[in-house]
TORRO-695421 format. One record per atom (N, C-alpha, C, O): residue number from 1; residue in one letter; atom name; x, y, z. Coordinates in Angstrom, 3 decimals. Each point is the difference from the previous one (the first is absolute). Layout:
BEGIN
   nr  rest  atom      east     north        up
  NUM     a    CA         X         Y         Z
...
//
This chain:
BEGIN
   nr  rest  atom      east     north        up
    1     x     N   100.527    91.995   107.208
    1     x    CA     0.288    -1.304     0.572
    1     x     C     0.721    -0.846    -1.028
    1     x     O     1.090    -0.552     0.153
    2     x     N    -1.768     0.537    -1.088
    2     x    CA     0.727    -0.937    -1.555
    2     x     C     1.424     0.723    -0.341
    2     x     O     0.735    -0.647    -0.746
    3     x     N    -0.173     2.135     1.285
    3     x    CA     1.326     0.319    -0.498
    3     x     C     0.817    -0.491     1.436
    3     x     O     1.122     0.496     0.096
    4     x     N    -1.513    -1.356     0.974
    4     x    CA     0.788    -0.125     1.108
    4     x     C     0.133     0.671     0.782
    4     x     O     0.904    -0.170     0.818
    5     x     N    -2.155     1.696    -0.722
    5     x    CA     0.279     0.520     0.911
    5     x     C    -1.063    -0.353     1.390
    5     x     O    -1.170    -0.382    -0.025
    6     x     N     2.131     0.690     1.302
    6     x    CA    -1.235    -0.101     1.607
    6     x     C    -1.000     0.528    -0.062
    6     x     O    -0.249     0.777    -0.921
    7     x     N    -0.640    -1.063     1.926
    7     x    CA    -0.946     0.542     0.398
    7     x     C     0.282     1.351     0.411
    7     x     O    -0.552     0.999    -0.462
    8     x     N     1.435    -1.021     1.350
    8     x    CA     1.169     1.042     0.693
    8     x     C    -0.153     1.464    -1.596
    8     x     O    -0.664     1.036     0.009
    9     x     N     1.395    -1.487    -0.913
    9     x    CA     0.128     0.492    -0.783
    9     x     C    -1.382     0.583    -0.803
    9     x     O    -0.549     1.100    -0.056
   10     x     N     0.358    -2.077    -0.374
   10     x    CA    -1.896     0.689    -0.709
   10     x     C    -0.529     0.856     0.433
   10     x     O    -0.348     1.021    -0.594
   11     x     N     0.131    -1.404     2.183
   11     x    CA    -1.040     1.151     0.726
   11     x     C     1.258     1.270     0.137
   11     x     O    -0.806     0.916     0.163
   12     x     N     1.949    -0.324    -0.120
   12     x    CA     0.776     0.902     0.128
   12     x     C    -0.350     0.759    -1.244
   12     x     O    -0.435     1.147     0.101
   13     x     N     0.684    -2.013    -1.867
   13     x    CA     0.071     0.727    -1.552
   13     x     C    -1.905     0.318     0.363
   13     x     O    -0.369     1.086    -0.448
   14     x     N    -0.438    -1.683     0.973
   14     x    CA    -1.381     0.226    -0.324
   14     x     C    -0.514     0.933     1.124
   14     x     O    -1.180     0.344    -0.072
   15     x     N     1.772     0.006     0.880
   15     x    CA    -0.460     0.935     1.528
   15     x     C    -1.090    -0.400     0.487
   15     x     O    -0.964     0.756     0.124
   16     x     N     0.947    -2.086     0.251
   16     x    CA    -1.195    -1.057     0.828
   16     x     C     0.644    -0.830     0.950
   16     x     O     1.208     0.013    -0.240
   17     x     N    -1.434    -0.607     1.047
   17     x    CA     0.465    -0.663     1.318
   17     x     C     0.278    -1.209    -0.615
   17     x     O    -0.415    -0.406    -1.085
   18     x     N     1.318    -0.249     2.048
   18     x    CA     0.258    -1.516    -0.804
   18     x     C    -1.397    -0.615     0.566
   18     x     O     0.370    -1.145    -0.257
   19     x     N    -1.479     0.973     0.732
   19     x    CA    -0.934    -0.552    -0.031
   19     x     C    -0.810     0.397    -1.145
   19     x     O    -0.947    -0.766    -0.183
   20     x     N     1.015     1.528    -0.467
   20     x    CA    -1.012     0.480    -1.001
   20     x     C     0.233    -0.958    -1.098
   20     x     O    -0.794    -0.693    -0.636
   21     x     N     2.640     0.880     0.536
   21     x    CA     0.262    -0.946    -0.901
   21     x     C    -0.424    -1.264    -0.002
   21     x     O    -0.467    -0.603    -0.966
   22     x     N     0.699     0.028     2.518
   22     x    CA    -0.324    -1.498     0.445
   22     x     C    -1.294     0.068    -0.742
   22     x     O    -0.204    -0.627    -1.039
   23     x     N    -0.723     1.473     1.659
   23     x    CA    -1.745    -0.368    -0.412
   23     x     C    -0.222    -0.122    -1.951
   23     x     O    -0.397    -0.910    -0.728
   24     x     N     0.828     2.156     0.497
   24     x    CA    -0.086    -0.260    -1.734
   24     x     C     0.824    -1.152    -0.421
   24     x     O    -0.499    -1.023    -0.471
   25     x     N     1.321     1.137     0.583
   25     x    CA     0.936    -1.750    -0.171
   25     x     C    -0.894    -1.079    -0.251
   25     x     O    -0.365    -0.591    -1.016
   26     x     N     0.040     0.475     2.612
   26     x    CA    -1.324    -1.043     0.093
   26     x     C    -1.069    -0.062    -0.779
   26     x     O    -0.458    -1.066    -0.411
   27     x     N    -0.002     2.152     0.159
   27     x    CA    -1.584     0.281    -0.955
   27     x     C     0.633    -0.577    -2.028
   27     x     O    -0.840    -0.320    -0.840
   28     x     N     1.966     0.331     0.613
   28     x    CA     1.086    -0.009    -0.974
   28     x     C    -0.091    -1.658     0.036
   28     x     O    -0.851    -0.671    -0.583
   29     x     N     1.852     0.214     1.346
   29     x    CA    -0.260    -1.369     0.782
   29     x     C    -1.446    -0.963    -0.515
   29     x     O    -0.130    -0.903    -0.826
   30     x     N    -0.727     1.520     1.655
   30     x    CA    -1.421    -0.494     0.092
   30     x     C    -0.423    -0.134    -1.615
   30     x     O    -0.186    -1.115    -0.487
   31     x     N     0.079     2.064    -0.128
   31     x    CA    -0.449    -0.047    -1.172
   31     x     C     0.879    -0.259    -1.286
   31     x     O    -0.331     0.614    -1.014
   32     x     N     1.188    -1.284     0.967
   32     x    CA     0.855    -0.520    -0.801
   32     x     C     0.150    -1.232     0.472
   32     x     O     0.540    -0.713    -0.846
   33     x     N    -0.778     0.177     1.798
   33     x    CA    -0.272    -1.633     0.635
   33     x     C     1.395    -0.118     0.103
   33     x     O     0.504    -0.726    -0.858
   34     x     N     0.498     1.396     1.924
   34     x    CA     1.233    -0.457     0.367
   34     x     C    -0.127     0.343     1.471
   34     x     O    -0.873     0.661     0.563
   35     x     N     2.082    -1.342    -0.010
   35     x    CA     0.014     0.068     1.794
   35     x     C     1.186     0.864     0.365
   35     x     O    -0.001     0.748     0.978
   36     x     N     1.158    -0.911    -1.936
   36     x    CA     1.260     0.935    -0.010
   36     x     C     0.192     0.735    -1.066
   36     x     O    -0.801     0.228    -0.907
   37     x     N     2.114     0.218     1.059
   37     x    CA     1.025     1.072    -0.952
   37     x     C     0.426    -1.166    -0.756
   37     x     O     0.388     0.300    -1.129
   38     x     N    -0.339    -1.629     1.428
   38     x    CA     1.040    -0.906    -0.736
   38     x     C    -1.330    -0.394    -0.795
   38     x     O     0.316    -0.127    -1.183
   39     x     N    -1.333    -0.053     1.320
   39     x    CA    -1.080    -0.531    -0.742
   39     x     C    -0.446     1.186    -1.057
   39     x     O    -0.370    -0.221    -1.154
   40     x     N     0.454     1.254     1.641
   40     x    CA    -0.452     1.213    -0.871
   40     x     C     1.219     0.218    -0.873
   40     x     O    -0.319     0.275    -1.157
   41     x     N     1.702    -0.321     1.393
   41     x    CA     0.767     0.168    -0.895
   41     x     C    -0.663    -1.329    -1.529
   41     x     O    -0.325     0.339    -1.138
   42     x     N     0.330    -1.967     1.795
   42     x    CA     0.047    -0.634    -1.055
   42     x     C    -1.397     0.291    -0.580
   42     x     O    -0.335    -0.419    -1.108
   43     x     N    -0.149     0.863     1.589
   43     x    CA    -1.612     0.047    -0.699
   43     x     C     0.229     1.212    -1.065
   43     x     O    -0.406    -0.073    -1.160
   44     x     N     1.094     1.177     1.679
   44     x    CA     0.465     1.168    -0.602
   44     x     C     0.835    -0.306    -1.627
   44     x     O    -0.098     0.434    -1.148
   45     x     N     0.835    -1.326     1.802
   45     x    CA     1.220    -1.094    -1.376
   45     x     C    -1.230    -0.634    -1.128
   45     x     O     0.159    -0.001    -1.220
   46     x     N    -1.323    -0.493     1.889
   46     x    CA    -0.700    -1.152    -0.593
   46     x     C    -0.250     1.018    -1.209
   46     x     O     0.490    -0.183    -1.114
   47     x     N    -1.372     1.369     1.471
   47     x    CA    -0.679     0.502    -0.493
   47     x     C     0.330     0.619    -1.576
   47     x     O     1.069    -0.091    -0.603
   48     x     N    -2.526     0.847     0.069
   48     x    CA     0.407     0.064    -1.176
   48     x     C     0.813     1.236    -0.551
   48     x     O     0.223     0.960     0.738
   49     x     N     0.267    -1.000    -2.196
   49     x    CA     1.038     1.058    -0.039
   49     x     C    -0.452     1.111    -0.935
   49     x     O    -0.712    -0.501    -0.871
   50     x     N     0.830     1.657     0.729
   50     x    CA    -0.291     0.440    -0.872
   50     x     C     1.221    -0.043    -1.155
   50     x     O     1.155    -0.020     0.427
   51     x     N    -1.327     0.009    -1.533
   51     x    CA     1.000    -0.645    -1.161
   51     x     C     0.450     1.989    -0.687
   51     x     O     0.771     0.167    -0.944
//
């Protein structure tokens, strides 16, 4: 999701349905305290780096 790729796409490279993706997404989502891809990207940005 963070390199820009679909749902479409994920579930095709991972051989799972695009709902599987939807559901793990969500569980991803849920426990990182974001609602989107645009919130998970900046939260993704926020975060820390390894040096």
């Amino acid at each position: 999701m963070l390199a820009g790729r679909t749902i479409k796409e994920i579930g095709q490279s991972s051989f799972i349905s695009e709902i599987a993706v939807k559901k793990h997404l969500g569980h991803v989502y849920q426990k990182l305290g974001v609602k989107n891809k645009v919130e998970l990207m900046a939260k993704w940005l926020e975060g820390p780096r390894p040096e």
